[in-house]
Structure formats: C-alpha cells, structure tokens
KOLKOL-531727 format. One record per residue (C-alpha): x, y, z; residue in one letter. Coordinates in nm, 2 decimals. Layout:
BEGIN
<<X,Y,Z>,"A">
...
***
This chain:
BEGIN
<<1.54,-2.37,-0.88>,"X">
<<1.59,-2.72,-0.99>,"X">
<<1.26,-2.92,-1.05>,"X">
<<1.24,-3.30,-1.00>,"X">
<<1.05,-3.48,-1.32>,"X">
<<0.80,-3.61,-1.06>,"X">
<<0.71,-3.25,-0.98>,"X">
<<0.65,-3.17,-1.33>,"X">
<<0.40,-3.45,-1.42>,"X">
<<0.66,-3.65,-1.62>,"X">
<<0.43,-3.91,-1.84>,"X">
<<0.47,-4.30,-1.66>,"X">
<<0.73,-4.52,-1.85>,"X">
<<0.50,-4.76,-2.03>,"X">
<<0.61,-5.12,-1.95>,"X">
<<0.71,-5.34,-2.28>,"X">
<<0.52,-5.66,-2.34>,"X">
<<0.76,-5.99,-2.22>,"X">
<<0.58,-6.24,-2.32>,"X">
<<0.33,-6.33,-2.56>,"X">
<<0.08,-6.58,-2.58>,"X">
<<-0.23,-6.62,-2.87>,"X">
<<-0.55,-6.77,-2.88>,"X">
<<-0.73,-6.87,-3.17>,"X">
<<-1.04,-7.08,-3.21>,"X">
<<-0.86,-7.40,-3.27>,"X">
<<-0.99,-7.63,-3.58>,"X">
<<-0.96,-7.98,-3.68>,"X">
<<-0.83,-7.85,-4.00>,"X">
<<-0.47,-7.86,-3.94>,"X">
<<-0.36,-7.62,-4.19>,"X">
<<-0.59,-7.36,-3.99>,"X">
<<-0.37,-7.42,-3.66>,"X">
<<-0.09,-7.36,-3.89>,"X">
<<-0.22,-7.00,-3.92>,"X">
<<-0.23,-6.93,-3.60>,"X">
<<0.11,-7.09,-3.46>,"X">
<<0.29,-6.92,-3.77>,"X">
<<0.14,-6.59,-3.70>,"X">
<<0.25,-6.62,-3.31>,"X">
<<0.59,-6.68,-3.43>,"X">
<<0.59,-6.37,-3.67>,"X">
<<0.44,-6.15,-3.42>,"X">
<<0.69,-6.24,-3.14>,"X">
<<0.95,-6.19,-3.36>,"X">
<<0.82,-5.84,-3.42>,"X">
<<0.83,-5.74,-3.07>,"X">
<<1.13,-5.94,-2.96>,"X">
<<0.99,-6.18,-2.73>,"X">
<<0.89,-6.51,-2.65>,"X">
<<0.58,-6.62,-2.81>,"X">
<<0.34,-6.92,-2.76>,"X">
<<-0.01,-7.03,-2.95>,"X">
<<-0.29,-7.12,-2.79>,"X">
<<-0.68,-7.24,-2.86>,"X">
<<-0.99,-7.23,-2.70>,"X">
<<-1.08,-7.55,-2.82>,"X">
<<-1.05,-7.88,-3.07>,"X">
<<-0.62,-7.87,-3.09>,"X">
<<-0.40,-7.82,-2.82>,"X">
<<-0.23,-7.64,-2.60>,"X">
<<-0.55,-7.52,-2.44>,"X">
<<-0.56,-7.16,-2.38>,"X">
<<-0.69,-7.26,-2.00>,"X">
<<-0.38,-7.50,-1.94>,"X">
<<-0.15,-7.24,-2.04>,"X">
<<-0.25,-6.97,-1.83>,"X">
<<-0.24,-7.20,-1.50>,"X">
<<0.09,-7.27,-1.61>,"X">
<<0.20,-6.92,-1.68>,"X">
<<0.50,-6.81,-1.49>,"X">
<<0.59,-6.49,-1.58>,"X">
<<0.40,-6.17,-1.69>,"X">
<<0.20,-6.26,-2.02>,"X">
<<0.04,-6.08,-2.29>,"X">
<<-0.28,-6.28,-2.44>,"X">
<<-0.41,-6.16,-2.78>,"X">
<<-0.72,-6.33,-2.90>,"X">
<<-0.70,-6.43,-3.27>,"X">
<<-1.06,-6.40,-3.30>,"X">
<<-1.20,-6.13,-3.55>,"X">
<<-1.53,-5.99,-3.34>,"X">
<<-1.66,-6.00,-3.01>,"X">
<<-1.81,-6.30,-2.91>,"X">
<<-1.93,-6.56,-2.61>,"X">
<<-1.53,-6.65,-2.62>,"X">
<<-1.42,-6.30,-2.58>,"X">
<<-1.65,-6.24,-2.29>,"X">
<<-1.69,-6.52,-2.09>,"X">
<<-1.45,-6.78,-2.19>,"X">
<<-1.08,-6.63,-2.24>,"X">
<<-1.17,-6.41,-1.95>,"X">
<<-1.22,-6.76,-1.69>,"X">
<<-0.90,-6.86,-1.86>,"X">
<<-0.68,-6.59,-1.73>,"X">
<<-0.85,-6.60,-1.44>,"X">
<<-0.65,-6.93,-1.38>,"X">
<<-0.29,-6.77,-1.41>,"X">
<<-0.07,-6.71,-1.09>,"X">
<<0.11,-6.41,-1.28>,"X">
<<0.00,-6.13,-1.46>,"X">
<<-0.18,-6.10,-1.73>,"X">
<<-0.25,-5.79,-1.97>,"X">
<<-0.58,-5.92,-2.19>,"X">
<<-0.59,-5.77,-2.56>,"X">
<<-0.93,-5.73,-2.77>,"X">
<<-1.03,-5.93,-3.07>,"X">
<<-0.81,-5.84,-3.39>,"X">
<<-1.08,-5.71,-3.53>,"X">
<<-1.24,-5.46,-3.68>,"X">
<<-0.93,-5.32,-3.77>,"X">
<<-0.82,-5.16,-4.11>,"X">
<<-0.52,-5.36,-4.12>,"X">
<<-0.80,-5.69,-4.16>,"X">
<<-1.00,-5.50,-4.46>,"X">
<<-0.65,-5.44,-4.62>,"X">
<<-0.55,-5.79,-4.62>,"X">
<<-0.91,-5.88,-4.73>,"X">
<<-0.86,-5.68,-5.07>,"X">
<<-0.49,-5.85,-5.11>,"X">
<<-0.70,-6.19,-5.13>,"X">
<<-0.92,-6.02,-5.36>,"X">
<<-0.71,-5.90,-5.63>,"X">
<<-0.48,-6.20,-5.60>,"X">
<<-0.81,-6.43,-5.63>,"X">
<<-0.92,-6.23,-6.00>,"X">
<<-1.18,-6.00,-5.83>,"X">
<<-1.22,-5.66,-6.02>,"X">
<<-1.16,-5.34,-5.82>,"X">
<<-1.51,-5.18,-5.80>,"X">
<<-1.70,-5.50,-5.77>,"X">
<<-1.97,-5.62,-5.58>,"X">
<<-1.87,-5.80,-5.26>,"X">
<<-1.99,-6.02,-5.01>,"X">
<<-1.79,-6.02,-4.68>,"X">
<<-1.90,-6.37,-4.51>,"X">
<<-1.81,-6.41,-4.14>,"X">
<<-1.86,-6.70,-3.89>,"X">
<<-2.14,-6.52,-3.76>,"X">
<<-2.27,-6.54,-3.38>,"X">
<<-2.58,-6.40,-3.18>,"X">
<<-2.41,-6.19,-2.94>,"X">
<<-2.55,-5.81,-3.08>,"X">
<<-2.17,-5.67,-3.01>,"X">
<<-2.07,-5.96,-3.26>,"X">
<<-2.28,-5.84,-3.49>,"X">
<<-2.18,-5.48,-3.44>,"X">
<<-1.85,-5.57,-3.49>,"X">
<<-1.94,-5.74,-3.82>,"X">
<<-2.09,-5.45,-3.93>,"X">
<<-1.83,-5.19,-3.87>,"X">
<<-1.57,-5.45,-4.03>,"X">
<<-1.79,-5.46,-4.34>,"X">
<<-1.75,-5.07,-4.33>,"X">
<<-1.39,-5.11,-4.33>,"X">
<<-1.35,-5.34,-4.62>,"X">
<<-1.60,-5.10,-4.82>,"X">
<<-1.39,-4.80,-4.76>,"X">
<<-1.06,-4.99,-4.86>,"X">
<<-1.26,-5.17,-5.18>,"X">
<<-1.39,-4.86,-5.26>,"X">
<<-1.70,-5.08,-5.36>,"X">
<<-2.03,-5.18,-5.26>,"X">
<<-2.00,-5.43,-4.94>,"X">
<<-2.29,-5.66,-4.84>,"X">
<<-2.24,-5.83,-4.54>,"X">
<<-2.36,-6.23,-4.47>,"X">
<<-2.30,-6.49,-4.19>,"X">
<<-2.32,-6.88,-4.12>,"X">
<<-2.43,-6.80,-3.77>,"X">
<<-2.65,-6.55,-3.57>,"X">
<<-2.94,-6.35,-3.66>,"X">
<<-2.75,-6.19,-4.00>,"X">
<<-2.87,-6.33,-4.36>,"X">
<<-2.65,-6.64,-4.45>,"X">
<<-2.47,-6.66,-4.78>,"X">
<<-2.70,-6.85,-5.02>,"X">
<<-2.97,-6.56,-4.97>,"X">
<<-2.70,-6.29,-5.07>,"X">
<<-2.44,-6.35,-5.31>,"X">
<<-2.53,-6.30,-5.65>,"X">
<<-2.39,-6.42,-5.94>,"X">
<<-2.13,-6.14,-6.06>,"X">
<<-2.03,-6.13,-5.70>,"X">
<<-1.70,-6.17,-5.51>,"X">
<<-1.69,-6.32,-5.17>,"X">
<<-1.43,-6.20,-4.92>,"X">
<<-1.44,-6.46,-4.64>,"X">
<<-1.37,-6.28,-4.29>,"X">
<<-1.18,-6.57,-4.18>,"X">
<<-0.88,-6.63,-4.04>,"X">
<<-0.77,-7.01,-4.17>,"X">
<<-0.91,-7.30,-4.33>,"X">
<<-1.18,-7.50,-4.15>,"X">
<<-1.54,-7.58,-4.11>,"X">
<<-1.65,-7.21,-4.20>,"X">
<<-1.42,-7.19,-4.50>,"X">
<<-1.54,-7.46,-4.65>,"X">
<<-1.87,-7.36,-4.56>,"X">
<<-1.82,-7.03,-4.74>,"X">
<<-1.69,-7.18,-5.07>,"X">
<<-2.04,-7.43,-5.06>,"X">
<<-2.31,-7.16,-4.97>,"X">
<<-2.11,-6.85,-5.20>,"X">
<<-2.08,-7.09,-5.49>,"X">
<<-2.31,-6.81,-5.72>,"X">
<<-2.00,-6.56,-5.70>,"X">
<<-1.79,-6.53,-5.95>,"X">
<<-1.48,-6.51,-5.74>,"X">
<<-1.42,-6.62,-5.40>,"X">
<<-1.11,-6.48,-5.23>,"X">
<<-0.92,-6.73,-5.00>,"X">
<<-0.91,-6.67,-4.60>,"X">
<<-0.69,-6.40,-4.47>,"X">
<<-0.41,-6.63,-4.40>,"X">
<<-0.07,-6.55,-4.23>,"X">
<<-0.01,-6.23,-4.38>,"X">
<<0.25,-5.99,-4.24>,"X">
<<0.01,-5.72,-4.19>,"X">
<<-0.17,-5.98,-3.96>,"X">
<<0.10,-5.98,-3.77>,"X">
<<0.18,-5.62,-3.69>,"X">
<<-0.21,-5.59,-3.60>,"X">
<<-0.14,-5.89,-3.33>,"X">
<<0.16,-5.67,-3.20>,"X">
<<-0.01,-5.40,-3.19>,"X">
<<-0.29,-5.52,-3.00>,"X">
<<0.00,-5.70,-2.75>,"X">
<<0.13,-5.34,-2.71>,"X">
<<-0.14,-5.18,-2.63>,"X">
<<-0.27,-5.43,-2.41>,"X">
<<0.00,-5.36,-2.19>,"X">
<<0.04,-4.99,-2.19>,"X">
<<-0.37,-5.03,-2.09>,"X">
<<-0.22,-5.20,-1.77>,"X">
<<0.03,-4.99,-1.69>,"X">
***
C-alpha cells in the first residue's frame, strides 16, 4: 500500500531566512559602526540575502525605526556578545513595532567561534601561547550577563589552552586595574572600537600585550549566519 509522507511523520520543511537585519550597540566611534555594517554585508552575502545594519542607539538607522518600517519577513541578529537590558527589554519592544514577521536571534555570544577569533587577535598582537590572559568585557549587572561572561571566559580558556581571568568596566565583576598583571595579555571581548576599547587599553595598561577588538572577521560572520538560521528554523 502506498503511504503519503504526511502519514509517515515527514520532518517540516524549514523555511530559509529572507531577509536580514543587525543590531549592534551603535558608538560615536565611527570605525566601530564600520564593524557592524561590514559584517551585515559579509553575513548577507553568506546566506544570499538582503541585509541591513541597525543600532540601538548613538548612530543611525535605529533598530526601532527599522522594524516599523519592515515590510517583509525579517531576521534580526543582535551584534551584542552577552545577555543584557538590550537583549531583554529593548530589541524585544523594537520588534514589537514591525507589521511583518519577525524571527528574533540571541546574542552572538558565548560561542566558540568568538574565543577563536579572540586568540587570532592574540597571536597576531605578540601574545605567547600559554600565557596568562585577561578577557575584559563591557560588563553589565544583569546576573545572565554575567553568566554569560563567565561561560565565554570558559570558552576562550579552552581554545588558549591557558589560564583565563575574567574582568569588566561594568557590573558587579572586578574591573581591569584590580586584575591584570604585568606579564599579562588582555583579550578585549569587544566587538569594535569605542568608549570600552579605549577604556580597556587605559585600565589594562600593566599587560604586556593587549590584543585588538574582534573586528570584522570572517568567522564573525558565519556565527551571525548561523544565529540568522537558526533563528528561523526556531520559528518554523
């Protein structure tokens, strides 16, 4: 007897992300915008489809004025690294405001793929494999931030293969003057240039080596598809 696919529990056809759109922080920096348009562009091309930048604040477009002009089924992946008041209160009232449908992503991060571009910047920077870092992140007082933090610090430790300490400019974690030591590298957990780089470079000025921010890297970029991908088979 012939059996339909339906009657056999045939798996859903997942449906493919359309259209992308970021959001990063936004910066008065301009070079850190930079990251996050040129990243956009890279991960678009990746997947094949259209792809915009956006930012919660300080550089436009605004994340909020895209979404209440979004048209068509949309994709939003957050260029932010942890969990945060932006992840949970702000990009969520954003997408609130779009007439079409919307597939939300997490954070990039923790991921893997971030601690593997975190050691690129090392080595490139002169740090030595086996030596002691300090992975220094924007820092916020939401405990799932700090969770976050943690579990990226794991990550980078198990790709260094090194002792990891982990210091913030914000929240309840130790800041980066009370734990870099001289012999040290620091691994900023930042995505571009800005106030928190620079910030960084001033309060980790015992190390001996301070990488530069992740930057637009390629692997960057397949994380944001990724996250756009699975977004949307979540929806489905």
């Amino acid at each position: 007897m012939d059996v339909a696919p339906e009657d056999v529990g045939a798996s859903p056809v997942t449906r493919p992300v359309t259209r992308l759109v970021t959001v990063a922080h936004g910066t008065r920096h301009p070079s850190g915008n930079d990251v996050a348009a040129e990243l956009t562009q890279l991960a678009g091309d990746l997947l094949g489809v259209p792809a915009q930048v956006s930012y919660v604040e300080l550089c436009a477009p605004l994340l909020t004025d895209v979404m209440r002009e979004c048209g068509a089924a949309t994709t939003v992946v957050p260029l932010l690294l942890s969990t945060g008041f932006h992840v949970r209160h702000d990009l969520p009232a954003a997408v609130d405001g779009s007439p079409a449908p919307v597939a939300m992503a997490p954070p990039l991060g923790p991921d893997p793929l971030l601690a593997r571009v975190q050691v690129v910047r090392l080595l490139l920077a002169g740090a030595e494999p086996g030596q002691d870092v300090v992975m220094v992140a924007a820092g916020s007082r939401d405990r799932l931030a700090v969770a976050d933090l943690e579990q990226a610090r794991d990550h980078l430790a198990e790709a260094w293969s090194g002792e990891v300490r982990l210091a913030a400019l914000a929240g309840p974690l130790d800041r980066p003057v009370e734990v870099v030591r001289p012999g040290d590298a620091v691994s900023p957990y930042l995505l571009a240039e800005g106030f928190f780089a620079t910030r960084t470079r001033d309060e980790g000025a015992a190390a001996t080596v301070i990488a530069p921010v992740l930057g637009p890297h390629p692997l960057l970029a397949e994380l944001i598809a990724q996250r756009a991908t699975h977004a949307v088979a979540a929806a489905s």
